[in-house]
C-alpha positions in Angstrom: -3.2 111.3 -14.9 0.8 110.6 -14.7 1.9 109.1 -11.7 5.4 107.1 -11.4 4.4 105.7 -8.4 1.7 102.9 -9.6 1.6 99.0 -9.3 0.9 97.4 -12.4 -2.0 94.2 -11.7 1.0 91.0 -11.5 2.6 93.3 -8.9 -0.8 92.9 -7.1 -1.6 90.2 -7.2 1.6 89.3 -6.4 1.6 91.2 -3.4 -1.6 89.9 -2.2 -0.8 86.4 -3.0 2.4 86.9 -0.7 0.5 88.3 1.9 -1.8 85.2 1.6 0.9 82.8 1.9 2.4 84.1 4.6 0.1 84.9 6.6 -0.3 81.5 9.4 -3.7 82.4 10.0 -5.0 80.7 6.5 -2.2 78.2 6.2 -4.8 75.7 7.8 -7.9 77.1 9.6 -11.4 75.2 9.8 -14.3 77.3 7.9 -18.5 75.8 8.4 -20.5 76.2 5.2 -23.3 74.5 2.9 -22.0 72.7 0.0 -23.3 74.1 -3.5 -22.4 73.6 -7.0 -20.8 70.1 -6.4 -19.4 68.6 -9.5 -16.6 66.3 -10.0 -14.2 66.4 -12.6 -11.3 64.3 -13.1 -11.7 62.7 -9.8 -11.4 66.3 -8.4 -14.7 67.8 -6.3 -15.1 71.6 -7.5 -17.9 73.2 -5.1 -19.1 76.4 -3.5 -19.1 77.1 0.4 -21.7 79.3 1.7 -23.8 81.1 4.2 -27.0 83.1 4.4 -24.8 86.4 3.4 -21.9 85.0 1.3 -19.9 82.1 -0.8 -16.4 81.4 -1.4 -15.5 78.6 -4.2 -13.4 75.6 -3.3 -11.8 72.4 -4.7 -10.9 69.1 -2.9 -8.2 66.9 -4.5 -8.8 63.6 -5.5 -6.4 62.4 -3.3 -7.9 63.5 -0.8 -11.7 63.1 -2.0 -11.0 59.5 -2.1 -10.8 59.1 1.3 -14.1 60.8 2.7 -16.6 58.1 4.6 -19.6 59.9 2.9 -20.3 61.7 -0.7 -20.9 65.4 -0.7 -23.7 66.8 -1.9 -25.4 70.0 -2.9 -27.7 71.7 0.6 -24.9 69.3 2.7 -23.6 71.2 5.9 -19.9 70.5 6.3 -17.2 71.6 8.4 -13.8 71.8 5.9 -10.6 72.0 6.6 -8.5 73.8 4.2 -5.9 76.7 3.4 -6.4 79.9 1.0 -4.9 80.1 -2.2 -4.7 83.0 -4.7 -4.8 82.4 -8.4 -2.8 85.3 -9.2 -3.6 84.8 -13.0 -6.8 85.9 -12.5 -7.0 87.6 -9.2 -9.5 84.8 -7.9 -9.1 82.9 -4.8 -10.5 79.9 -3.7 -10.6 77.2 -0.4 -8.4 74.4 -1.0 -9.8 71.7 0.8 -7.6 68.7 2.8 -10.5 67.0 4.8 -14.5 67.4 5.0 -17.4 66.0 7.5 -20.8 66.4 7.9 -21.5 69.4 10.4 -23.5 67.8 13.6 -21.9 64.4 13.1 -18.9 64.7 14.6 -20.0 63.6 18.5 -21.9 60.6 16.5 -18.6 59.6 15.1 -16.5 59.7 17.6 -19.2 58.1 20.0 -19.4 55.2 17.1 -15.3 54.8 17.2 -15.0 54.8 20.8 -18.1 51.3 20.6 -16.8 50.1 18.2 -13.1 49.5 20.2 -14.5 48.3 23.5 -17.0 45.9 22.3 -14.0 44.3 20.0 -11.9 44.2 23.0 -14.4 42.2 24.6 -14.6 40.0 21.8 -18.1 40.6 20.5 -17.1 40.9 16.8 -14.9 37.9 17.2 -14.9 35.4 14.2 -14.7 32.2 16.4 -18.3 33.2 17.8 -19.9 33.8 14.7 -22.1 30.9 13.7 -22.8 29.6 10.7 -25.3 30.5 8.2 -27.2 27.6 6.8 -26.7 26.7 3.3 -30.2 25.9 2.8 -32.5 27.8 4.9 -36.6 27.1 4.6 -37.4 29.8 7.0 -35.8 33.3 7.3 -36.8 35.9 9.8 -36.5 39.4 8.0 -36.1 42.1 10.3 -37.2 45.7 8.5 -39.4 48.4 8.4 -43.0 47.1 6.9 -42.9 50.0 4.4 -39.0 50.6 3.3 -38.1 49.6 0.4 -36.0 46.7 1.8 -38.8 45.0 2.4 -39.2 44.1 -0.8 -35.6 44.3 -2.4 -35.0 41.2 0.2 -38.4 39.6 -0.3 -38.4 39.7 -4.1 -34.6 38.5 -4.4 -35.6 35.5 -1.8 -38.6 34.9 -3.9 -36.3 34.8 -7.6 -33.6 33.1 -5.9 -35.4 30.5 -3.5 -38.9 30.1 -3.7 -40.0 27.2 -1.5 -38.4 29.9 1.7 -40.9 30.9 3.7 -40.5 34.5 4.9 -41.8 35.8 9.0 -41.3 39.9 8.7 -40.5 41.3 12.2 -41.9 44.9 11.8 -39.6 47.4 13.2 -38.6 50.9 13.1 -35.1 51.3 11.6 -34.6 55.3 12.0 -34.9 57.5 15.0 -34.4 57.1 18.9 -36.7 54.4 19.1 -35.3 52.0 16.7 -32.7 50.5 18.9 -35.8 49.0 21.3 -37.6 48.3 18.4 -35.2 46.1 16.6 -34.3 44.5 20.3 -37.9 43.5 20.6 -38.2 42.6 17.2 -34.6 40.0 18.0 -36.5 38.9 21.3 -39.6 38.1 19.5 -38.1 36.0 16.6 -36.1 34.1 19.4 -39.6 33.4 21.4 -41.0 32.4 18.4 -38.1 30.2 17.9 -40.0 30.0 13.8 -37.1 30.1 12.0 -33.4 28.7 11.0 -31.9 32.7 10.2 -32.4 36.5 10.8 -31.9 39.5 8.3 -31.9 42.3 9.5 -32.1 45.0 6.8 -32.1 48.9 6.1 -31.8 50.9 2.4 -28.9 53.9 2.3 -28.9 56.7 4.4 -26.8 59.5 6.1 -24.8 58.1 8.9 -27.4 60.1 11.2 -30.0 58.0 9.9 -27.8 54.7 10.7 -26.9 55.5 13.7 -29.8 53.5 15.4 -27.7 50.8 14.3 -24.9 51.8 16.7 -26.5 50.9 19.8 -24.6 49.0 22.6 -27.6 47.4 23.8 -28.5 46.2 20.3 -24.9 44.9 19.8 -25.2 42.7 23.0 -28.7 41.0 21.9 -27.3 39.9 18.6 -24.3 38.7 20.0 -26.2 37.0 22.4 -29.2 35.6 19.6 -29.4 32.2 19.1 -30.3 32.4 15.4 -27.8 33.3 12.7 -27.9 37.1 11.7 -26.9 38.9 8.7 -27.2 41.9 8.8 -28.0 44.4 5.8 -27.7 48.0 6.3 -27.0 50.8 4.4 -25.3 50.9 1.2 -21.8 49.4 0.7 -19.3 52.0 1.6 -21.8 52.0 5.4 -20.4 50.0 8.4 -22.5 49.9 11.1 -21.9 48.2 14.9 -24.4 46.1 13.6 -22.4 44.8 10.6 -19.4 44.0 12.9 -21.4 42.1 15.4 -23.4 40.2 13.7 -22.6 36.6 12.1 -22.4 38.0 8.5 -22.3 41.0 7.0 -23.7 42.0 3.6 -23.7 45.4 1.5 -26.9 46.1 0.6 -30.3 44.2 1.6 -30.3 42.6 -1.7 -27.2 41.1 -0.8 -28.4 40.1 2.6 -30.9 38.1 0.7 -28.6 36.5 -1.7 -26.0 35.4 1.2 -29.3 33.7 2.9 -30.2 31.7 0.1 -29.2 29.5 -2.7 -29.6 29.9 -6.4 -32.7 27.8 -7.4 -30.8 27.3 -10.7 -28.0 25.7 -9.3 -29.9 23.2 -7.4 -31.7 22.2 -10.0 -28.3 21.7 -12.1 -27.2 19.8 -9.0 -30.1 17.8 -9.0 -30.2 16.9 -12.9 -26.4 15.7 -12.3 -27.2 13.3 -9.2 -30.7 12.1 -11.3 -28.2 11.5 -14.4 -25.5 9.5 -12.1 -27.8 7.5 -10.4 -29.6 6.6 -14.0 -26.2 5.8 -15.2 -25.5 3.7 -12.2 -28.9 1.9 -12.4 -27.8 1.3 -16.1 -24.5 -0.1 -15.0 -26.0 -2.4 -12.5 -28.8 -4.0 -16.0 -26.2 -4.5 -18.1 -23.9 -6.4 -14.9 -27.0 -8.9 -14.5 -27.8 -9.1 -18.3 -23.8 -10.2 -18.3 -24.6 -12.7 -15.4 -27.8 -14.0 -17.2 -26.0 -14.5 -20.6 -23.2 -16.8 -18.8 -25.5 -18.4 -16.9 -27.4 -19.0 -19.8 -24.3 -20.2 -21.7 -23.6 -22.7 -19.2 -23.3 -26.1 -20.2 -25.3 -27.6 -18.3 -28.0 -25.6 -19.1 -27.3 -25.6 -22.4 -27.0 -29.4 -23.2 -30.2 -29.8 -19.9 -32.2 -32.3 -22.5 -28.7 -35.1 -22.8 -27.8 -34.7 -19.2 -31.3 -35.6 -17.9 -31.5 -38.5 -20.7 -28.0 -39.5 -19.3 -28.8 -39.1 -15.3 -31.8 -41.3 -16.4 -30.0 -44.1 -17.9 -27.3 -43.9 -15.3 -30.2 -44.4 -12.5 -31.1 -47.6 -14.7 -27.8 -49.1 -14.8 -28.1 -48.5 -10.7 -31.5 -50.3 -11.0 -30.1 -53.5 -12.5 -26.6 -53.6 -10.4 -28.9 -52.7 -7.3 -31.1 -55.9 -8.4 -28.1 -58.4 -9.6 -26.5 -57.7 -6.2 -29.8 -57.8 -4.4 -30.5 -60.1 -1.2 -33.5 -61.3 -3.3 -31.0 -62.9 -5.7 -28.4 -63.7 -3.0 -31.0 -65.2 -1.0 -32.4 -67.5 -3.8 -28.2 -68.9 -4.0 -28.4 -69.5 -0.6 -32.0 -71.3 -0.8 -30.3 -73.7 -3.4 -27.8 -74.2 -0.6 -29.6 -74.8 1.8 -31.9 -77.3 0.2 -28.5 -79.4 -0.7 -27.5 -78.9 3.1 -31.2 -79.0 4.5 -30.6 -82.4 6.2 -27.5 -81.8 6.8 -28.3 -79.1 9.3 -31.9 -80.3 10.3 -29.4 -81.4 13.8 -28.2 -77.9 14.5 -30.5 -75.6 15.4 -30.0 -72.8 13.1 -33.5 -72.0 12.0 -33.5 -68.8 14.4 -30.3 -67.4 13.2 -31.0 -67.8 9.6 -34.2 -65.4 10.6 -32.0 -63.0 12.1 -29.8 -63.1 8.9 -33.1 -62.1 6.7 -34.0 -59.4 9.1 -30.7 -57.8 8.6 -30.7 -58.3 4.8 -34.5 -56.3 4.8 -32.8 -53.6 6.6 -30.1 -53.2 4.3 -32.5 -53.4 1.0 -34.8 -50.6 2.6 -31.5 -48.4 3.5 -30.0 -48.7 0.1 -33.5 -47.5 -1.7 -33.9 -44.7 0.5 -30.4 -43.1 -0.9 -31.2 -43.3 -4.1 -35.0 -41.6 -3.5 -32.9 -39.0 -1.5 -30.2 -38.7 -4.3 -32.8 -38.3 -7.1 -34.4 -35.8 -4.9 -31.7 -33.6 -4.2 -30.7 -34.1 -8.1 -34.1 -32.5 -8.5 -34.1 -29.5 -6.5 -30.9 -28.1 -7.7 -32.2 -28.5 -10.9 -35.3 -26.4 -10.0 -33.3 -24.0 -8.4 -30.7 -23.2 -11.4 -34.5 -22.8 -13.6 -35.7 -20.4 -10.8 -32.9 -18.2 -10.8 -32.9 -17.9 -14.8 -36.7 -16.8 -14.0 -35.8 -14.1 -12.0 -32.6 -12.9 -14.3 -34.4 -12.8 -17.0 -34.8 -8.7 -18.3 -37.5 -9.9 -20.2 -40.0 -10.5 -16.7 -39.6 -6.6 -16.2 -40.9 -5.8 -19.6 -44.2 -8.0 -18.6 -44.8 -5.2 -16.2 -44.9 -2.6 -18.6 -41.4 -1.1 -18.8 -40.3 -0.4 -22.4 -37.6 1.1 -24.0 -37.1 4.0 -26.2 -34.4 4.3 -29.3 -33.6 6.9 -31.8 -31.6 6.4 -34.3 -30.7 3.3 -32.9 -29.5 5.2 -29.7 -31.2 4.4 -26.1 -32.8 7.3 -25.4 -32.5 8.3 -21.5 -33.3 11.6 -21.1 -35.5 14.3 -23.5 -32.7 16.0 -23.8 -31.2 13.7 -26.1 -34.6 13.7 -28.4 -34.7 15.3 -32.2 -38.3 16.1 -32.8 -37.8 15.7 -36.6 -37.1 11.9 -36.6 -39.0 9.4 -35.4 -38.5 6.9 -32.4 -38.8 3.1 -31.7 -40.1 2.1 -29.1 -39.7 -1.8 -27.9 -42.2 -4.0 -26.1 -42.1 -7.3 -24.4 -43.5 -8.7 -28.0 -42.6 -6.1 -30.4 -41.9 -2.8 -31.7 -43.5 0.0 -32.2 -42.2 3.4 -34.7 -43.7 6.5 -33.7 -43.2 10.5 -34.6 -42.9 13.0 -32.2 -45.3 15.5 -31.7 -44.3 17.9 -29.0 -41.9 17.2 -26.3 -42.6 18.2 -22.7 -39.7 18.3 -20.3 -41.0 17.5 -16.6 -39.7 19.4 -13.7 -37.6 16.5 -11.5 -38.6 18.7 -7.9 -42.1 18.5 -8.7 -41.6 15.0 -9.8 -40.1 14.2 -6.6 
């Protein structure tokens, strides 16, 4: 069959891609369909639209994929919007797609926006009024459903991470119309209890349907208004919830919840091994300060040469003895006797008898004095003597060893720690009165908290 009037199939397509592209209708128009076929490629989302009677194929840009709040997936109700295009190549056409959301959540979003901006303009999501999660806490509230699996992502991370926390659950529903009163009572309940230092309040993924509990104004104003410190866990990370922005800290998963409540058993115990080893090099410090002080003290020479200064003091207190009895009244009085016998009948006339009593009165008095300093000088000579031998007692490292403190060496090394032990050689280990070598058997490395 000739005919010179024909199209050839470029021409067509041609034709109909013109008519496409012109036509203002399917520039941009809004289309409602299930999502099958999803894939990505490239960072490009390739994907079917359908209904009960028919399908068109579409693509979404990565551009534009990047931005979406949610991740399309296959059975997914979505409103797209998009524009038509004609591959001419192949006379296909196909939905290119500029912006997606999930069908029946529009009114939720837009509901969620319009909270979200009035209670930050009253200043509920305001940093200055969110208090301060405790860097140790011994008693955290988790609020959760009693079977969901965030149950026990935060209870075995708090567990792993923290063991000696003791965890209240506040059952509550976390999905459905009923959740907002349920987590409200659950708040009201940890507050009456007034049990513990911090609240979690926790949730796994979901569709933003299934969060939306978690959007509740009434909610929002309890825990802004809680006493206890809340961080909040729901949803995965890419979800943001009125709960997140409201609450003291937000974390982006459960698991993370858990971790922001507690801290790392391993780094306290690191911590604590550092203080235990300052203050045992501090303790150290202070032995070897009074072993210093003994070993002057003990180099003193007055301790030293003790024997030659006591012989001397002694000989020194005889030489007092004998100038104490040369200048005695005894001796002085015996002079005077002589004198008076030559002047005995010379004075017999003068009545002098009674002051010459008077005079040996006052001589008594002065011998009795003079003896009573030298008792008190020998005394106090005594005593200060006692009390340098006291204090060399007391100095002395050796008085703790009595007690039953040794000490360890290896390799002629102080040993301090286990740490610092090689199980193949042997260790010496010193007494009060001796040593003592010994080979190590097994070595057994004590936990300091349970110590404590």
């Amino acid at each position: 069959m000739e005919n010179k009037k024909y199209l050839t199939v470029t021409a067509l397509n041609k034709y109909l891609a013109y008519k496409i592209d012109t036509d203002i209708n399917l520039r941009s128009f809004i289309i409602l369909g299930e999502i099958s076929n999803a894939r990505l490629s490239k960072g490009h989302l390739y994907f079917v639209l359908k209904d009960e009677d028919s399908e068109i194929s579409a693509v979404m840009f990565a551009n534009y994929y990047n931005s979406l709040s949610f991740t399309p997936k296959d059975g997914v109700k979505v409103l797209v919007k998009c524009s038509l295009q004609l591959y001419q190549k192949k006379g296909t056409y196909n939905l290119q797609v500029t912006n997606m959301s999930e069908y029946g959540l529009g009114a939720l979003y837009q509901n969620f926006l319009k909270l979200k901006e009035k209670l930050s303009k009253e200043g509920l999501f305001a940093e200055s009024h969110k208090k301060e999660i405790p860097m140790y806490s011994e008693k955290i509230g988790l609020i959760t459903s009693d079977t969901g699996d965030a149950r026990h992502d935060v209870v075995s991370t708090i567990e792993k991470r923290f063991p000696i926390a003791t965890i209240f659950l506040y059952p509550a529903l976390v999905q459905g119309v009923d959740a907002p009163k349920s987590l409200i009572k659950a708040i009201n309940r940890a507050e009456s209890d007034n049990e513990v230092d911090l609240l979690i309040i926790a949730r796994g993924g979901g569709s933003f349907e299934d969060l939306s509990c978690f959007n509740d104004e009434e909610l929002a104003r309890v825990i802004y208004d809680c006493h206890i410190p809340i961080i909040s866990g729901v949803g995965h990370e890419s979800d943001y919830t009125i709960c997140d922005f409201v609450s003291d800290k937000r974390a982006p998963t459960p698991t993370g919840a858990a971790v922001l409540a507690t801290s790392d058993k391993n780094v306290l115990i690191s911590e604590i091994n550092n203080y235990y080893n300052k203050i045992c090099q501090s303790e150290k410090k202070i032995i070897d300060n009074k072993i210093y002080e003994y070993n002057i003290i003990a180099s003193n020479h007055y301790l030293k040469n003790f024997d030659d200064i006591i012989k001397r003091k002694e000989e020194n207190l005889l030489n007092l003895e004998k100038i104490l009895y040369s200048n005695s009244p005894t001796s002085k009085l015996e002079i005077a006797e002589e004198k008076l016998q030559n002047l005995v009948n010379s004075i017999k006339k003068y009545n002098i008898q009674e002051k010459i009593l008077t005079r040996l009165e006052e001589v008594k008095n002065i011998e009795n004095n003079m003896s009573k300093i030298i008792l008190d000088k020998v005394d106090y000579d005594n005593n200060y003597v006692d009390n340098l031998i006291d204090k060399l007692i007391l100095l002395n490292p050796l008085n703790l060893m009595k007690k039953g403190y040794t000490l360890t060496y290896q390799n002629d090394h102080l040993i301090g720690t286990v740490d610092n032990l090689n199980v193949d050689n042997p260790i010496v280990t010193r007494f009060m009165d001796g040593f003592v070598e010994s080979k190590i058997l097994k070595i057994t490395k004590t936990n300091i908290k349970e110590e404590k």
